[in-house]
C-alpha positions, 0 to 999 in steps of 0.5 A: 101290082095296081094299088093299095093296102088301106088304112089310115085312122080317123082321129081328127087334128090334121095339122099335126104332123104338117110342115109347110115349107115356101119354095119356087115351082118350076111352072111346067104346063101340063102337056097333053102328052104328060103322065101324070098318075097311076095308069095315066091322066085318065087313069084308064091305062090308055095313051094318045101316043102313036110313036111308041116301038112295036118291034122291041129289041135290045136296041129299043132301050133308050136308057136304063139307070140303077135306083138306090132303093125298092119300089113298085110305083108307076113313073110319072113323066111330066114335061122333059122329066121323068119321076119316081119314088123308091124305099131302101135300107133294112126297115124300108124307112128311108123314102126317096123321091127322084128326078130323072131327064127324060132325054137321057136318064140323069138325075137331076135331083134326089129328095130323102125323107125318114119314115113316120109310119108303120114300114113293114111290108109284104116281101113281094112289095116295099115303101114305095108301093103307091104310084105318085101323081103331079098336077103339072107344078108339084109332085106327090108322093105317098109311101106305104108308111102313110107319109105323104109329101109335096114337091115342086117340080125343082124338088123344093119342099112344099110340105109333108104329112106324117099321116102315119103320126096323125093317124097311128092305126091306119096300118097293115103287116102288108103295107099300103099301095092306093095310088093317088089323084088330084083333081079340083086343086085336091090331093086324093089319097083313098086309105082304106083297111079292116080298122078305121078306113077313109078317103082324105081329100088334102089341100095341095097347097098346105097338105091339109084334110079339105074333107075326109070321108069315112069308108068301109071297113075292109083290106083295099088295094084300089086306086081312085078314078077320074069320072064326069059328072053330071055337070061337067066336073071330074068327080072321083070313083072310089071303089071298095069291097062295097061297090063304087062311090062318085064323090066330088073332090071339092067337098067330100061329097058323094054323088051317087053311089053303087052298092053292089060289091066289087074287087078290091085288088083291080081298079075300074076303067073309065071310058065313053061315060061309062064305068068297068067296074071289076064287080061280079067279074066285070060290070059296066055302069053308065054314069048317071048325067042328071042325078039319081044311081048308075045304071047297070049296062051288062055284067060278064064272069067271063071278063073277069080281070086279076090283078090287072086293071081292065083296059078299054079301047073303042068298042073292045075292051081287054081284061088280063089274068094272073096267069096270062090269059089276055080275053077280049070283049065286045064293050056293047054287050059283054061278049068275049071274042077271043083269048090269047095265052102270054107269058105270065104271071101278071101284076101290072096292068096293060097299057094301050097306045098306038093300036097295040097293048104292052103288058109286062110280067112279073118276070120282066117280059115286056110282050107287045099285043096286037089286038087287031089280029082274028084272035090277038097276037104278041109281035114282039117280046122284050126280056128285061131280066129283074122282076116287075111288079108296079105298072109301067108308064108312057110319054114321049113316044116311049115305055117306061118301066121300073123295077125294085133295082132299075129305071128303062125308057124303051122308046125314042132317044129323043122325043120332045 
Protein backbone atom coordinates (compact mmCIF):
# COMPACT_ATOMS: atom_id res chain seq x y z
CA UNK A 1 0.00 0.00 0.00
CA UNK A 2 1.22 3.45 -0.66
CA UNK A 3 -0.08 5.76 1.95
CA UNK A 4 -2.78 7.12 3.94
CA UNK A 5 -6.46 7.31 5.34
CA UNK A 6 -6.63 11.08 6.43
CA UNK A 7 -8.10 13.14 8.96
CA UNK A 8 -6.84 14.78 11.71
CA UNK A 9 -9.35 17.65 13.17
CA UNK A 10 -8.70 21.51 12.96
CA UNK A 11 -9.03 22.79 16.68
CA UNK A 12 -6.24 25.06 17.51
CA UNK A 13 -3.94 24.47 20.88
CA UNK A 14 -1.15 22.17 19.41
CA UNK A 15 0.67 22.36 22.59
CA UNK A 16 -1.62 19.96 24.15
CA UNK A 17 -0.38 16.67 24.04
CA UNK A 18 3.22 17.72 23.35
CA UNK A 19 6.02 16.02 25.61
CA UNK A 20 9.43 17.49 24.90
CA UNK A 21 12.00 15.37 26.17
CA UNK A 22 16.13 16.31 26.05
CA UNK A 23 18.18 13.40 24.87
CA UNK A 24 21.85 13.14 22.75
CA UNK A 25 21.49 12.54 19.06
CA UNK A 26 23.76 10.43 17.47
CA UNK A 27 25.19 12.78 14.62
CA UNK A 28 25.05 10.40 11.60
CA UNK A 29 25.45 12.38 8.40
CA UNK A 30 22.93 11.89 5.70
CA UNK A 31 24.55 9.75 3.21
CA UNK A 32 23.60 9.76 -0.30
CA UNK A 33 23.16 6.23 -0.33
CA UNK A 34 20.42 6.96 3.07
CA UNK A 35 16.73 5.92 2.58
CA UNK A 36 15.01 8.17 4.29
CA UNK A 37 11.27 8.28 3.45
CA UNK A 38 8.55 6.49 2.10
CA UNK A 39 9.47 5.44 -1.71
CA UNK A 40 13.04 7.34 -0.82
CA UNK A 41 14.87 10.64 -0.26
CA UNK A 42 13.33 11.85 -3.57
CA UNK A 43 10.32 10.24 -2.72
CA UNK A 44 10.36 9.06 -6.56
CA UNK A 45 10.82 4.95 -6.03
CA UNK A 46 14.19 5.16 -7.61
CA UNK A 47 17.88 4.56 -6.19
CA UNK A 48 21.33 5.31 -7.33
CA UNK A 49 22.44 1.88 -6.02
CA UNK A 50 23.80 -0.48 -8.79
CA UNK A 51 24.87 -3.63 -6.38
CA UNK A 52 21.63 -4.85 -5.85
CA UNK A 53 21.30 -8.75 -7.01
CA UNK A 54 19.12 -9.40 -10.16
CA UNK A 55 19.37 -13.14 -9.89
CA UNK A 56 17.52 -13.72 -6.56
CA UNK A 57 17.91 -17.07 -4.79
CA UNK A 58 17.27 -18.22 -1.43
CA UNK A 59 20.66 -17.60 -0.79
CA UNK A 60 20.09 -13.73 -1.62
CA UNK A 61 18.85 -13.43 1.82
CA UNK A 62 21.23 -11.62 4.08
CA UNK A 63 19.02 -11.93 6.95
CA UNK A 64 15.70 -12.21 7.88
CA UNK A 65 14.20 -11.39 11.67
CA UNK A 66 10.95 -11.80 13.28
CA UNK A 67 8.95 -8.31 14.34
CA UNK A 68 6.78 -8.31 17.62
CA UNK A 69 3.90 -6.73 15.74
CA UNK A 70 1.82 -5.77 12.47
CA UNK A 71 2.64 -3.19 10.19
CA UNK A 72 3.13 -2.05 6.46
CA UNK A 73 5.23 1.05 6.62
CA UNK A 74 8.30 1.28 4.22
CA UNK A 75 11.85 0.65 6.42
CA UNK A 76 14.13 3.67 6.53
CA UNK A 77 17.77 2.98 6.51
CA UNK A 78 20.24 5.40 7.56
CA UNK A 79 23.84 4.95 7.97
CA UNK A 80 24.50 1.06 9.29
CA UNK A 81 20.97 0.87 10.70
CA UNK A 82 17.83 -0.01 9.48
CA UNK A 83 14.22 1.33 11.14
CA UNK A 84 10.80 0.44 11.40
CA UNK A 85 7.69 0.58 13.05
CA UNK A 86 5.07 -2.00 14.00
CA UNK A 87 1.62 -2.17 16.19
CA UNK A 88 0.62 -5.12 18.15
CA UNK A 89 -1.90 -6.69 20.55
CA UNK A 90 -5.86 -7.17 20.36
CA UNK A 91 -6.67 -3.11 19.65
CA UNK A 92 -3.42 -2.66 17.58
CA UNK A 93 -2.54 -0.07 20.59
CA UNK A 94 0.65 -0.62 21.62
CA UNK A 95 3.14 1.54 18.76
CA UNK A 96 6.85 0.02 18.43
CA UNK A 97 9.57 1.84 16.91
CA UNK A 98 12.82 -0.48 16.16
CA UNK A 99 16.46 -0.51 15.46
CA UNK A 100 17.96 -2.96 13.54
CA UNK A 101 22.15 -3.18 12.30
CA UNK A 102 22.03 -3.07 8.83
CA UNK A 103 25.12 -5.77 8.84
CA UNK A 104 23.29 -8.29 10.39
CA UNK A 105 19.63 -7.60 11.50
CA UNK A 106 20.10 -7.09 15.29
CA UNK A 107 18.33 -5.14 17.47
CA UNK A 108 19.84 -2.53 18.52
CA UNK A 109 17.04 -1.04 20.21
CA UNK A 110 13.08 -0.82 20.96
CA UNK A 111 10.78 2.00 21.83
CA UNK A 112 7.11 1.20 23.21
CA UNK A 113 4.39 3.73 23.25
CA UNK A 114 0.37 3.63 24.13
CA UNK A 115 -1.78 4.84 21.52
CA UNK A 116 -3.72 8.13 22.25
CA UNK A 117 -5.88 8.07 18.98
CA UNK A 118 -8.58 5.91 17.28
CA UNK A 119 -6.81 2.00 16.47
CA UNK A 120 -9.32 0.71 14.60
CA UNK A 121 -8.04 -0.43 11.33
CA UNK A 122 -9.14 -2.05 8.00
CA UNK A 123 -8.08 -5.85 8.80
CA UNK A 124 -6.09 -5.69 5.44
CA UNK A 125 -3.70 -2.81 7.15
CA UNK A 126 -2.61 -1.88 11.03
CA UNK A 127 -1.32 0.91 13.47
CA UNK A 128 1.88 1.03 11.54
CA UNK A 129 0.59 1.76 8.24
CA UNK A 130 2.15 5.24 7.51
CA UNK A 131 6.11 4.77 6.68
CA UNK A 132 8.45 7.02 8.98
CA UNK A 133 11.13 9.27 7.74
CA UNK A 134 14.42 10.55 9.20
CA UNK A 135 16.45 13.68 8.57
CA UNK A 136 19.52 12.03 9.05
CA UNK A 137 19.80 12.91 13.21
CA UNK A 138 16.15 11.72 14.26
CA UNK A 139 13.55 9.32 13.51
CA UNK A 140 9.92 9.91 12.99
CA UNK A 141 7.33 8.11 13.05
CA UNK A 142 3.43 8.60 12.96
CA UNK A 143 0.80 5.74 13.41
CA UNK A 144 -2.78 5.35 12.18
CA UNK A 145 -3.86 6.66 15.76
CA UNK A 146 -2.29 10.08 14.74
CA UNK A 147 0.41 9.61 17.16
CA UNK A 148 3.40 10.93 16.10
CA UNK A 149 6.81 10.84 17.85
CA UNK A 150 10.54 11.97 17.23
CA UNK A 151 13.62 9.86 18.29
CA UNK A 152 17.14 10.68 17.92
CA UNK A 153 19.01 7.81 16.04
CA UNK A 154 20.04 6.35 19.80
CA UNK A 155 16.39 5.95 20.22
CA UNK A 156 16.16 8.86 22.85
CA UNK A 157 12.94 10.31 23.19
CA UNK A 158 12.70 13.69 21.71
CA UNK A 159 8.79 14.36 21.95
CA UNK A 160 5.90 12.97 21.05
CA UNK A 161 2.31 14.17 19.89
CA UNK A 162 -0.97 12.73 20.52
CA UNK A 163 -2.49 14.22 17.67
CA UNK A 164 -5.33 12.08 18.00
CA UNK A 165 -6.07 14.03 21.88
CA UNK A 166 -5.44 17.74 20.20
CA UNK A 167 -7.53 16.78 17.41
CA UNK A 168 -10.10 14.02 18.48
CA UNK A 169 -12.26 13.81 14.67
CA UNK A 170 -9.45 13.28 12.69
CA UNK A 171 -10.35 9.65 12.43
CA UNK A 172 -11.56 6.61 10.19
CA UNK A 173 -12.93 3.09 10.61
CA UNK A 174 -9.88 2.53 7.94
CA UNK A 175 -7.32 3.99 9.78
CA UNK A 176 -4.72 6.51 8.38
CA UNK A 177 -1.50 5.90 6.28
CA UNK A 178 0.20 9.17 4.49
CA UNK A 179 3.59 8.83 5.11
CA UNK A 180 5.73 11.54 6.13
CA UNK A 181 8.39 14.06 4.84
CA UNK A 182 10.73 16.72 6.46
CA UNK A 183 11.87 19.27 4.44
CA UNK A 184 13.19 22.95 5.55
CA UNK A 185 13.71 21.84 9.35
CA UNK A 186 9.55 20.82 8.99
CA UNK A 187 8.03 17.49 9.64
CA UNK A 188 5.23 17.06 7.03
CA UNK A 189 2.44 15.03 8.20
CA UNK A 190 -0.77 15.29 5.26
CA UNK A 191 -4.05 14.18 7.36
CA UNK A 192 -6.54 14.24 5.32
CA UNK A 193 -10.46 12.55 5.58
CA UNK A 194 -14.24 13.39 4.95
CA UNK A 195 -14.22 15.54 8.30
CA UNK A 196 -12.05 18.23 8.91
CA UNK A 197 -8.57 17.53 6.68
CA UNK A 198 -5.37 19.22 7.06
CA UNK A 199 -1.70 19.22 6.25
CA UNK A 200 0.31 20.01 9.64
CA UNK A 201 3.75 21.40 9.22
CA UNK A 202 5.59 20.32 12.91
CA UNK A 203 8.66 21.64 14.00
CA UNK A 204 11.18 18.90 14.18
CA UNK A 205 12.76 20.06 17.04
CA UNK A 206 9.46 20.59 19.54
CA UNK A 207 6.63 18.74 17.47
CA UNK A 208 4.80 21.55 17.41
CA UNK A 209 2.24 23.05 14.48
CA UNK A 210 4.95 25.51 12.28
CA UNK A 211 1.78 26.08 10.28
CA UNK A 212 -1.06 24.09 9.30
CA UNK A 213 -3.08 24.37 6.51
CA UNK A 214 -6.73 23.44 5.82
CA UNK A 215 -7.52 20.62 2.91
CA UNK A 216 -10.20 19.13 0.98
CA UNK A 217 -12.51 17.46 2.71
CA UNK A 218 -12.38 13.90 1.50
CA UNK A 219 -10.71 10.18 2.09
CA UNK A 220 -7.01 10.37 1.21
CA UNK A 221 -4.26 7.56 1.16
CA UNK A 222 -1.52 9.85 -0.52
CA UNK A 223 1.92 10.85 0.44
CA UNK A 224 3.55 14.06 -0.05
CA UNK A 225 6.46 14.72 -2.46
CA UNK A 226 9.61 16.68 -2.69
CA UNK A 227 9.24 19.22 -5.96
CA UNK A 228 11.83 22.23 -6.96
CA UNK A 229 10.87 25.41 -6.84
CA UNK A 230 11.22 28.27 -8.67
CA UNK A 231 14.11 29.48 -6.62
CA UNK A 232 15.84 26.42 -5.93
CA UNK A 233 14.04 25.47 -2.64
CA UNK A 234 12.15 21.98 -1.92
CA UNK A 235 8.52 22.94 -1.93
CA UNK A 236 6.09 19.99 -1.04
CA UNK A 237 3.45 18.41 -3.55
CA UNK A 238 0.51 17.55 -1.82
CA UNK A 239 -2.08 15.67 -3.76
CA UNK A 240 -5.71 15.34 -2.82
CA UNK A 241 -8.97 14.22 -4.74
CA UNK A 242 -8.74 18.16 -5.85
CA UNK A 243 -5.81 18.08 -7.92
CA UNK A 244 -2.13 19.21 -6.56
CA UNK A 245 -0.84 21.95 -4.40
CA UNK A 246 3.01 22.92 -4.08
CA UNK A 247 3.24 24.26 -0.85
CA UNK A 248 6.35 25.72 0.86
CA UNK A 249 7.47 23.88 3.85
CA UNK A 250 8.57 26.84 6.02
CA UNK A 251 5.38 28.69 6.02
CA UNK A 252 2.36 26.71 4.74
CA UNK A 253 2.11 28.44 1.91
CA UNK A 254 0.89 27.34 -1.46
CA UNK A 255 2.87 28.17 -4.32
CA UNK A 256 0.90 27.03 -7.33
CA UNK A 257 -1.73 25.02 -7.61
CA UNK A 258 -3.68 22.45 -10.11
CA UNK A 259 -7.37 22.06 -9.87
CA UNK A 260 -7.94 19.25 -11.91
CA UNK A 261 -8.79 16.44 -9.82
CA UNK A 262 -6.45 13.44 -9.02
CA UNK A 263 -6.26 9.87 -7.41
CA UNK A 264 -6.18 9.61 -3.83
CA UNK A 265 -4.67 6.13 -3.46
CA UNK A 266 -1.27 6.48 -5.93
CA UNK A 267 1.27 9.38 -5.15
CA UNK A 268 2.85 11.48 -7.79
CA UNK A 269 6.45 10.89 -8.92
CA UNK A 270 8.60 13.50 -9.63
CA UNK A 271 11.33 13.53 -12.32
CA UNK A 272 13.44 16.11 -14.41
CA UNK A 273 11.30 19.20 -13.09
CA UNK A 274 8.20 17.56 -14.01
CA UNK A 275 5.21 16.11 -12.17
CA UNK A 276 3.29 12.50 -12.92
CA UNK A 277 0.48 13.31 -11.69
CA UNK A 278 -2.12 9.79 -10.99
CA UNK A 279 -5.07 12.35 -12.34
CA UNK A 280 -7.43 11.40 -15.43
CA UNK A 281 -5.17 8.51 -15.41
CA UNK A 282 -1.43 9.89 -15.70
CA UNK A 283 -0.84 13.66 -16.19
CA UNK A 284 2.48 15.24 -16.63
CA UNK A 285 2.81 18.81 -15.53
CA UNK A 286 5.94 20.65 -15.92
CA UNK A 287 6.66 22.71 -12.93
CA UNK A 288 6.43 26.19 -13.12
CA UNK A 289 10.15 27.87 -12.54
CA UNK A 290 9.24 31.68 -12.33
CA UNK A 291 5.63 31.71 -10.86
CA UNK A 292 1.95 31.34 -12.05
CA UNK A 293 0.40 27.56 -12.74
CA UNK A 294 2.10 24.13 -14.07
CA UNK A 295 1.73 23.81 -17.23
CA UNK A 296 0.23 20.38 -18.44
CA UNK A 297 2.84 18.43 -20.89
CA UNK A 298 0.22 15.25 -21.73
CA UNK A 299 -2.29 12.94 -20.13
CA UNK A 300 -2.36 9.05 -20.87
CA UNK A 301 -5.70 6.89 -19.68
CA UNK A 302 -3.51 4.44 -20.84
CA UNK A 303 -0.92 4.70 -18.23
CA UNK A 304 -3.08 4.74 -15.62
CA UNK A 305 -1.50 3.22 -12.22
CA UNK A 306 -3.29 1.19 -9.19
CA UNK A 307 -2.40 1.38 -6.07
CA UNK A 308 1.01 1.60 -6.99
CA UNK A 309 3.02 5.03 -7.36
CA UNK A 310 4.29 5.29 -11.05
CA UNK A 311 7.93 5.28 -11.31
CA UNK A 312 10.06 7.04 -14.01
CA UNK A 313 13.38 6.35 -14.93
CA UNK A 314 15.02 8.69 -17.87
CA UNK A 315 13.01 8.65 -20.87
CA UNK A 316 10.45 5.75 -19.44
CA UNK A 317 8.14 5.84 -17.27
CA UNK A 318 6.38 2.55 -15.82
CA UNK A 319 2.75 2.29 -13.99
CA UNK A 320 1.72 -0.97 -12.16
CA UNK A 321 -1.91 -2.12 -11.78
CA UNK A 322 -3.63 -4.00 -9.27
CA UNK A 323 -3.46 -7.28 -11.14
CA UNK A 324 0.05 -7.16 -12.37
CA UNK A 325 0.10 -5.61 -15.60
CA UNK A 326 3.41 -3.68 -15.46
CA UNK A 327 2.97 -0.81 -18.97
CA UNK A 328 5.78 1.16 -20.11
CA UNK A 329 5.56 4.85 -21.72
CA UNK A 330 7.52 7.02 -23.44
CA UNK A 331 7.86 9.96 -20.66
CA UNK A 332 7.92 12.60 -23.87
CA UNK A 333 4.57 11.89 -25.21
CA UNK A 334 2.61 9.59 -23.08
CA UNK A 335 3.02 6.56 -25.46
CA UNK A 336 2.76 3.09 -24.35
CA UNK A 337 5.46 0.93 -25.54
CA UNK A 338 4.55 -2.46 -24.09
CA UNK A 339 2.80 -4.36 -21.40
CA UNK A 340 4.17 -7.26 -19.24
CA UNK A 341 1.67 -9.71 -17.14
CA UNK A 342 3.50 -10.38 -13.57
CA UNK A 343 2.28 -12.43 -10.79
CA UNK A 344 -0.15 -10.02 -9.03
CA UNK A 345 -1.97 -8.83 -7.14
CA UNK A 346 0.01 -5.46 -6.30
CA UNK A 347 -0.15 -2.98 -3.31
CA UNK A 348 3.34 -1.73 -3.19
CA UNK A 349 4.96 0.22 -5.30
CA UNK A 350 7.93 -0.49 -7.74
CA UNK A 351 11.30 0.38 -6.97
CA UNK A 352 14.25 0.96 -9.79
CA UNK A 353 17.74 0.51 -9.17
CA UNK A 354 20.63 -0.69 -11.17
CA UNK A 355 18.62 -0.92 -14.74
CA UNK A 356 16.09 -2.95 -13.24
CA UNK A 357 12.54 -2.81 -11.54
CA UNK A 358 11.65 -4.78 -8.20
CA UNK A 359 8.13 -5.24 -7.65
CA UNK A 360 6.69 -7.46 -4.85
CA UNK A 361 3.05 -8.57 -4.45
CA UNK A 362 0.79 -9.29 -2.15
CA UNK A 363 1.61 -12.55 -1.73
CA UNK A 364 5.29 -12.05 -1.09
CA UNK A 365 6.58 -12.59 -4.88
CA UNK A 366 9.66 -10.41 -5.21
CA UNK A 367 9.72 -10.40 -9.45
CA UNK A 368 12.68 -8.55 -10.74
CA UNK A 369 12.08 -6.75 -14.32
CA UNK A 370 14.28 -6.00 -16.61
CA UNK A 371 12.72 -3.24 -18.54
CA UNK A 372 15.47 -3.13 -21.25
CA UNK A 373 13.97 -6.04 -22.95
CA UNK A 374 11.61 -5.41 -26.46
CA UNK A 375 8.58 -5.82 -24.24
CA UNK A 376 9.87 -6.21 -20.52
CA UNK A 377 10.98 -9.05 -18.75
CA UNK A 378 10.90 -10.83 -15.18
CA UNK A 379 14.49 -12.58 -14.78
CA UNK A 380 14.22 -13.72 -11.49
CA UNK A 381 11.56 -14.29 -8.80
CA UNK A 382 11.90 -14.61 -5.13
CA UNK A 383 9.00 -16.41 -2.86
CA UNK A 384 9.13 -14.90 0.35
CA UNK A 385 6.12 -16.98 1.82
CA UNK A 386 3.88 -14.01 3.97
CA UNK A 387 1.71 -11.24 2.59
CA UNK A 388 3.05 -7.77 1.79
CA UNK A 389 1.33 -4.91 1.54
CA UNK A 390 3.94 -1.82 2.64
CA UNK A 391 6.71 -0.80 -0.10
CA UNK A 392 9.75 -1.93 0.41
CA UNK A 393 13.27 -0.02 0.66
CA UNK A 394 16.71 -0.09 -0.59
CA UNK A 395 20.18 1.10 0.63
CA UNK A 396 23.49 -0.83 0.95
CA UNK A 397 23.52 -2.77 -2.43
CA UNK A 398 20.23 -4.39 -0.88
CA UNK A 399 16.18 -4.73 -0.72
CA UNK A 400 14.71 -4.48 2.14
CA UNK A 401 11.20 -5.85 2.62
CA UNK A 402 8.76 -6.06 5.40
CA UNK A 403 5.69 -8.06 6.43
CA UNK A 404 3.16 -7.80 9.20
CA UNK A 405 5.40 -10.77 11.12
CA UNK A 406 9.43 -10.37 9.39
CA UNK A 407 11.88 -8.09 8.54
CA UNK A 408 14.55 -9.18 5.05
CA UNK A 409 17.47 -7.43 3.72
CA UNK A 410 18.13 -9.24 0.18
CA UNK A 411 21.23 -8.09 -0.78
CA UNK A 412 25.06 -8.01 0.05
CA UNK A 413 25.88 -9.51 3.64
CA UNK A 414 27.91 -6.39 3.95
CA UNK A 415 27.84 -3.54 2.12
CA UNK A 416 29.10 -0.29 4.05
Amino acid sequence: MKSDFLNLSLRMNPMKTVVSVLGCSLALSLAAADWTQFRGPRGDGVSTETRLPTRLEVGSVSWAIDLPGRGISSPVIVGKRVFVTASSGAKQDRLHVLCYGLEDGKLIWERKFWATGRTMTHEKISGATPSPASDGTRIFAIFSSNDCVALDLDGNLLWFRGLGRDYPNASNSLGMSSSLMVAEGVLVAQVENDSESFTAGLDVKTGLNRWKLERPKKANWTSPVPVTGADGRTLVALQSSKGLAAVDPATGQVVWNYGEGASTVPSTAVSGGRLYVPSQGLTVLEAPVAGGEPKQVWRSGQLRPGTASPVVVGDRVYTLNDGGILTCGDAKDGKRLWQLRMKGPFSASPLAAGGHLYCVNEKGLVQVVDPSAPEGAVVSELDLGQTVIGTPSIAAGSLFVRSDGKLWRIGRESAL
